[in-house]
N, C-alpha and C positions, 0 to 999 in steps of 0.2 A: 245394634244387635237385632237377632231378627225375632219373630214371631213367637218363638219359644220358651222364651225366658217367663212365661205362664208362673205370675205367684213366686218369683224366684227371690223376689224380697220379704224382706217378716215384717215390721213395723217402720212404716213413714209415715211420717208425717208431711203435711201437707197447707198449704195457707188455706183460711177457710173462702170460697168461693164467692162473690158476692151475687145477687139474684138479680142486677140490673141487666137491662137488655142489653145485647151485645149482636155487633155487627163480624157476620160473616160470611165470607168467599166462598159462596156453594155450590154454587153454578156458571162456571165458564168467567164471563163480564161481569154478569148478574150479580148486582151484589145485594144477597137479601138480608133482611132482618131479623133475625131469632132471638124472639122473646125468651125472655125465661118463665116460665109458666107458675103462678103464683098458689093458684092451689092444687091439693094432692089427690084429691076427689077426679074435677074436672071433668070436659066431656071424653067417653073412652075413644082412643084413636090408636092404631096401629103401632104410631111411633110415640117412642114413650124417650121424656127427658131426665138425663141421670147426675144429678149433683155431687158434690162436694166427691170427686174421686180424688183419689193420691196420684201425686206429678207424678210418678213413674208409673202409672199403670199403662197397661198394653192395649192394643187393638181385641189381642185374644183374651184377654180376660174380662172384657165388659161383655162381647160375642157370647162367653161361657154362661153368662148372668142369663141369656134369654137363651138358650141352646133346650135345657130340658124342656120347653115349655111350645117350641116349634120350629119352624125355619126362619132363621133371622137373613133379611132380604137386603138391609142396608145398614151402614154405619157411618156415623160425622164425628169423630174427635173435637173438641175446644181445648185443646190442650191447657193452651195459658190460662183457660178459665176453670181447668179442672170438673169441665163438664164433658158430657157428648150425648148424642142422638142414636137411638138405635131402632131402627123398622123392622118388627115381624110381620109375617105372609100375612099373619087374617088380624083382626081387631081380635077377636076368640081369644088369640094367643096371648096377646097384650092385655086382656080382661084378667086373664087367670095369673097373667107374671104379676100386673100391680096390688089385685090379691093375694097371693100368695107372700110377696114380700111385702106387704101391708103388716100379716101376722109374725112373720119371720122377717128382723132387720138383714138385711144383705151386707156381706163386709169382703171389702179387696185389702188386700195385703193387713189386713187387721186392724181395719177401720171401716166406721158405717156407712155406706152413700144413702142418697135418695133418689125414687124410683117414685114419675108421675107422669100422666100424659101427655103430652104436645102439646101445643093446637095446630101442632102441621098435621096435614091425612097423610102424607107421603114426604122422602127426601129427594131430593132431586141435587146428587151430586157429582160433580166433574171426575171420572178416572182420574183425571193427572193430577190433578189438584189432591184427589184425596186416595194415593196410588198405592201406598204401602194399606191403607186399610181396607180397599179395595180385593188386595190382593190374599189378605188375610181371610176375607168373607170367603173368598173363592175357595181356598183351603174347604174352609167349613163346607161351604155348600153344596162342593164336586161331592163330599162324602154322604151329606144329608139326601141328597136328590137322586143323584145316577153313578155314584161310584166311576165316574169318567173321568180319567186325568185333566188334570188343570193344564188347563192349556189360557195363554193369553197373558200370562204376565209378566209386566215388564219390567218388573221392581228386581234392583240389583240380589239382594236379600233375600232368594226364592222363600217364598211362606211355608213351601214343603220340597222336604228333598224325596229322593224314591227311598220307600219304606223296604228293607231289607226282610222281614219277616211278619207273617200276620200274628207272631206270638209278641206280648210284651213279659219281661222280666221287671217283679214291683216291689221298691224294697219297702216297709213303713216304718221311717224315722219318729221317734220321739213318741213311743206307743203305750201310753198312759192307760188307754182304755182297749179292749181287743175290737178287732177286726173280722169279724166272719166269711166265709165265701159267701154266704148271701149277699152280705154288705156290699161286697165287693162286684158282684152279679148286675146287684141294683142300680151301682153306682155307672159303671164299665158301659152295661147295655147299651145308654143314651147315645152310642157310636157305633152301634150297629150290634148284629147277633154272635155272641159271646158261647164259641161252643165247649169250651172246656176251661176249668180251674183247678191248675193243685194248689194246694198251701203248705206249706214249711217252713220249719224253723235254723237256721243257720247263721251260724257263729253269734248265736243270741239274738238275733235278730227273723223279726216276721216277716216272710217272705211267699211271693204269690209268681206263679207262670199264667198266662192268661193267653187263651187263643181265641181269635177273630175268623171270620169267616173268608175274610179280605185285610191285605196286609195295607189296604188307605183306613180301612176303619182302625186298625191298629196306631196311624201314622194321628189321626184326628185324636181318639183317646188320649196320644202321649203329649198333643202338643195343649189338648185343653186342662189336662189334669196334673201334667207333671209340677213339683212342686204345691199342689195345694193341700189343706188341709182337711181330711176331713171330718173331723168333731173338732169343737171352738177351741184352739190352739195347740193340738195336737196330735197324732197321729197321720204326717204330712207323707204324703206321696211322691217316692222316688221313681220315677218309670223310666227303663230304656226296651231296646228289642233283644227281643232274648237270639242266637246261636239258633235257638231250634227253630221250626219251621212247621212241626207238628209235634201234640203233645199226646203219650199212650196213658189214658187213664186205664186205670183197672178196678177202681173202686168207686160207687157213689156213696160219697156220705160226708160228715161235714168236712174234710181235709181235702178230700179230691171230687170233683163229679165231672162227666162228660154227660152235657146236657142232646147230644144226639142220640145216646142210648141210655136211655130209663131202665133197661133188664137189667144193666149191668147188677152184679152183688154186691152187699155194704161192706164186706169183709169183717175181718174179726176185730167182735167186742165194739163193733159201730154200729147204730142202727141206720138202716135204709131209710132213705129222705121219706115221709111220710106223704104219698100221693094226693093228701087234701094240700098240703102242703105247700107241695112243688105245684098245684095248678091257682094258690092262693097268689105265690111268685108272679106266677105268667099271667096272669088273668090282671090281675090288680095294677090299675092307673089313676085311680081317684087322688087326686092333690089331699096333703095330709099336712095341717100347720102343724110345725113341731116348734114352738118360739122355744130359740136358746139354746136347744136340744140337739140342735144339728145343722146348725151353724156352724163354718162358711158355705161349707159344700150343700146344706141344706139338700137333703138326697128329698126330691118332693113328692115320690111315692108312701105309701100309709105300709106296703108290704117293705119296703129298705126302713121305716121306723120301727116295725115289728122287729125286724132280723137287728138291727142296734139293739132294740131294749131286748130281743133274745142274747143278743153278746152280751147283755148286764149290765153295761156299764153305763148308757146313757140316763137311765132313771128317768123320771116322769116327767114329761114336756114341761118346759120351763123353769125345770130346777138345773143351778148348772152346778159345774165341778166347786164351784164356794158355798154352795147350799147351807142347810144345817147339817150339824156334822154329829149332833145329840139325838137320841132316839130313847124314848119312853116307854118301856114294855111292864104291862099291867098282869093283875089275873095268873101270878106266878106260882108254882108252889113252893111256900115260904118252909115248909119243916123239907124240902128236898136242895132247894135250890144256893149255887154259890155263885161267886163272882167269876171264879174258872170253869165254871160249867155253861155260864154263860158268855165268855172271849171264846170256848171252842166252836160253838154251835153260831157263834154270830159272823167269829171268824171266817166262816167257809165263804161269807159275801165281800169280807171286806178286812181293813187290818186295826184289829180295835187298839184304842190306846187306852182308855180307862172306862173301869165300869164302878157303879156304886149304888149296892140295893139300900134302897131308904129306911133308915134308920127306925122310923116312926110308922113306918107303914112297907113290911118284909116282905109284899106279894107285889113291890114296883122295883124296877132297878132303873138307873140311867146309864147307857152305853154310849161312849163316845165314840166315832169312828175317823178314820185319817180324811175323809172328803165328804163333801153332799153326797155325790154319788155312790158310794157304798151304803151309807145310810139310805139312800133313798133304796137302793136294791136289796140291804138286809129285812127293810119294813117291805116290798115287796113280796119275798118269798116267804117271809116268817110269821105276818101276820095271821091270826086264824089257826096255827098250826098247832101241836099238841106234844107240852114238855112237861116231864113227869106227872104225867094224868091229866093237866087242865091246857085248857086250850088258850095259846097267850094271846096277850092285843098289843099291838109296835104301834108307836107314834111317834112323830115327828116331836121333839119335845121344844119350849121355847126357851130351854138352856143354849147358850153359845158353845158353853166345855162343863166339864167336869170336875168339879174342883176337889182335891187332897183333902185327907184330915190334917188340922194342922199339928204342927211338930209337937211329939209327943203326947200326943190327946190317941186314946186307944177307942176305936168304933170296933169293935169287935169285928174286924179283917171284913169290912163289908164293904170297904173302897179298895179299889185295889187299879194300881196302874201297870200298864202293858205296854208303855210306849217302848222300851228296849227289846221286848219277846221274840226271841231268836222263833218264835214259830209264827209270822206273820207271813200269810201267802203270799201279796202283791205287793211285796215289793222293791223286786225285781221289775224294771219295765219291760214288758215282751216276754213276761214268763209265762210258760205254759198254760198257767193255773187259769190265768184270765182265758183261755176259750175254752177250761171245763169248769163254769160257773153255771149251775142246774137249779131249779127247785128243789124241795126235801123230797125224796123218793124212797123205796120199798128197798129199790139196789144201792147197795154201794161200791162205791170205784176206790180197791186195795191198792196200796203199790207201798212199793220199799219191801219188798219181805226178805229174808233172808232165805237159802238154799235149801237149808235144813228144817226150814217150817214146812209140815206137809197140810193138805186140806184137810184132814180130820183135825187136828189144832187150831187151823183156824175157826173150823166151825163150835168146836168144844168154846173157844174161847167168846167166841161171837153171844150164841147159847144162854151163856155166864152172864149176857146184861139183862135177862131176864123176858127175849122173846124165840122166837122159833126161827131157825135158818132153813130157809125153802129150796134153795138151790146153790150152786156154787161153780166156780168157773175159772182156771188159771187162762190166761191169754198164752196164746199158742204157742207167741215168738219168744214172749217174755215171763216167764215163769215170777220174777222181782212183780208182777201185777196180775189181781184179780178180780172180776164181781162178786159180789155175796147179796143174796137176795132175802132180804129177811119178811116175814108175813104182813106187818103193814108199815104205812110212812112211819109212825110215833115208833116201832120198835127198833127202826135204821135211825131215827133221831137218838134215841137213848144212848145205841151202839157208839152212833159216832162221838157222842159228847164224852162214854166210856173210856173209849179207845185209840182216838186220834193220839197219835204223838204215842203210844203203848211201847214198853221196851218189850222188842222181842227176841233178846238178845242177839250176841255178836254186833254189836253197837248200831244197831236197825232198828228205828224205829219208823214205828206202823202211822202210813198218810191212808186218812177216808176222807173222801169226799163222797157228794151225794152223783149218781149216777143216770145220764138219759136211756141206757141200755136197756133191757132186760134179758133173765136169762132164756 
């Protein structure tokens, strides 16, 4: 099979490699010696040796391992030993790969190798002997360096065919956590200048059109990235070439942008990319450890971490989707506060299962949530914030769960479970809700309304939780959706914990969430 089957397996296993020296065929007659290099330190050298990989891994997926990092000049397979060799252009490049995954373990097909230097300065290997991985390099390198077709290989198995379109079509399999076009931007670049992205959603599923400036940089993205994952087990990259050939955006903002024209308008009820923003994107190269966080694809920019922990869902370096899943929220107000007022407001992060304010102490509750990562992003955006007058504190709590009262012992309804709550937002995998996941905000984002609701009822009713409604706004196409801007964050929290879920008859009822808009 040839070059492309990139990550196309999920979990092998593999025999563990052993560290003895071994003899290999490198050079023509030559048969030289390749240590295996014992410590992980060592002196820095261009070429760095990589342990314990899985029997099926590819040429192209070790190549991928040192790709964001600079131009990789040479490659040596050990197959049988479940090792290989890889040479970047400068030692530079190999200084910041063995740092980088130093903080961040690196894993191919979902298992960890290791990543150390030589003690070779260079490889010196025969085409023919090592022809199929030869040929693979060339793939890469025609794209990295001069965009000049590959020319020169002899490998039955071309390592690239001609690329039919500079656009790819992406679908994202098994999409637990969302995907942003940032993300996406970040990731894509590493293969050349990335002029346009829509995103959409169809047949339930997250979907991206993505255009290149050049249909080889097209042909290198699909053949490094298709099949991988990128956050640690899920969210795996389907990529082929899309039909089109160019794509008409009309809108920048986070569902579509063409990064060739900044004027364009955000269109309605989007906001326009925020210009510190888009120069925070393009400007920013500094290596950022994210351990754990952003693993395999480990996107090595500090701006593709931002745009993750903007999508929500990765939560704070090091914590992964097993984290705590209990959060401790302090400083409550105990004559206002319930166990449903606090699953609506915690909900909008994440899909709580049981909450239970303490018994002996009414201004704490413990919230249990379905993952680390919801927890980690409910205590993101909620700590500090301010619910019925006092301002709460979220902690990380050192409960595992949340335990019931047990049978027949009455706590005066101050446990309460929510694991069955037909009103859990996430989950669904690939539901919309996961890319409008915001901080608490002034505005809020209306939808579900029925026909017969007009804006003065909304606002009357808004009004009713006892702050001021500042502005108001039906979306143009979609009248069922609105913003409502009430005077400060605390009065949109109140509302939403009010109203969420509200019958507004003809069997509609009222979805808030918090909103990045304004009016």
């Amino acid at each position: 099979r040839g070059s492309d089957e990139l990550l196309s397996g999920s979990v092998l296993n593999s025999p563990n490699s052993n560290m003895s020296s071994m003899v290999v065929t490198a050079n023509g007659n030559d048969s030289k010696k390749f240590k295996g290099d014992d410590k992980m330190d060592g002196v820095p050298s261009r070429v760095l040796h990589i342990r314990k990989l899985p029997g099926e891994v590819t040429e192209t997926e070790v190549i991928a391992l040192g790709l964001p990092f600079g131009k990789v000049t040479n490659i040596l397979m050990l197959k049988g030993k479940n090792q290989a060799f890889l040479e970047l252009a400068t030692e530079e490049a190999a200084v910041t790969m063995v740092n980088y995954y130093s903080a961040v373990t690196p894993h191919l097909r979902n298992q960890p190798i290791y990543i150390q230097y030589s003690n070779h300065k260079e490889l010196k290997t025969d085409n023919t002997l090592n022809q199929r991985a030869q040929a693979v390099l060339q793939a890469v390198t025609a794209v990295q360096t001069t965009n000049a077709p590959i020319s020169g290989t002899t490998v039955s198995e071309s390592a690239v065919t001609p690329a039919q379109s500079p656009v790819l079509r992406i679908i994202i399999d098994n999409m637990y956590y969302p995907v942003t076009l940032d993300v996406l931007h970040q990731i894509f670049s590493k293969f050349g200048a990335v002029l346009k992205i829509i995103t959409f959603t169809k047949n339930n599923q997250f979907q991206a059109l993505l255009q290149y400036g050049d249909p080889v940089n097209a042909q290198q993205a699909k053949l490094a990235l298709d099949g991988q994952n990128i956050y640690n087990a899920c969210c795996t990259l389907r990529i082929d070439f899309s039909k089109l050939v160019n794509l008409n955006v009309k809108y920048n903002n986070d569902k579509s942008r063409d990064y060739t024209r900044p004027d364009l308008p955000s269109g309605d009820g989007q906001p326009a990319l925020d210009p510190a923003i888009a120069a925070a994107f393009a400007k920013e190269t500094s290596l950022l450890a994210v351990p754990g966080a952003l693993s395999p694809l480990a996107i090595p920019n500090a701006a593709a971490a931002a745009a993750a922990a903007a999508a929500g869902r990765v939560g704070m370096p090091g914590v992964s989707a097993g984290g705590n899943t209990v959060l401790l929220v302090s400083n409550l107000n105990e004559e206002m506060v319930t166990p449903q007022s606090l699953f609506t407001l915690f909900g909008v992060y994440g899909d709580v299962q049981r909450v239970k304010i303490l018994y002996n102490k009414k201004d704490s509750a413990l919230i249990q949530m379905a993952d680390g990562n919801q927890s980690q992003l409910a205590m993101s955006h909620l700590n500090g914030q301010k619910m019925y007058g006092k301002i709460i504190r979220v902690t990380l709590s050192k409960h595992q769960t949340v335990q019931l009262p047990r049978e027949g012992l009455d706590d005066q309804g101050l446990t309460k479970d929510f694991g069955n709550s037909p009103l859990h937002r996430f989950k669904k995998p690939g539901s919309k809700n996961f890319q409008n996941i915001f901080p608490p905000s002034a505005t809020l984002h209306l939808s579900n309304i029925p026909p017969s609701v007009a804006e003065e009822d909304l606002r009357t009713l808004f009004a009713n939780t006892g702050g001021t409604v500042k502005a108001f706004k039906f979306f143009q196409r979609d009248h069922k959706m609105a913003l409502l801007q009430m005077s400060t964050v605390e009065e949109a929290i109140q509302a939403l914990i009010d109203l969420h879920n509200y019958n507004l008859g003809e069997n509609h009822h009222l979805r808030v969430s918090f909103s990045k808009s304004t009016i």
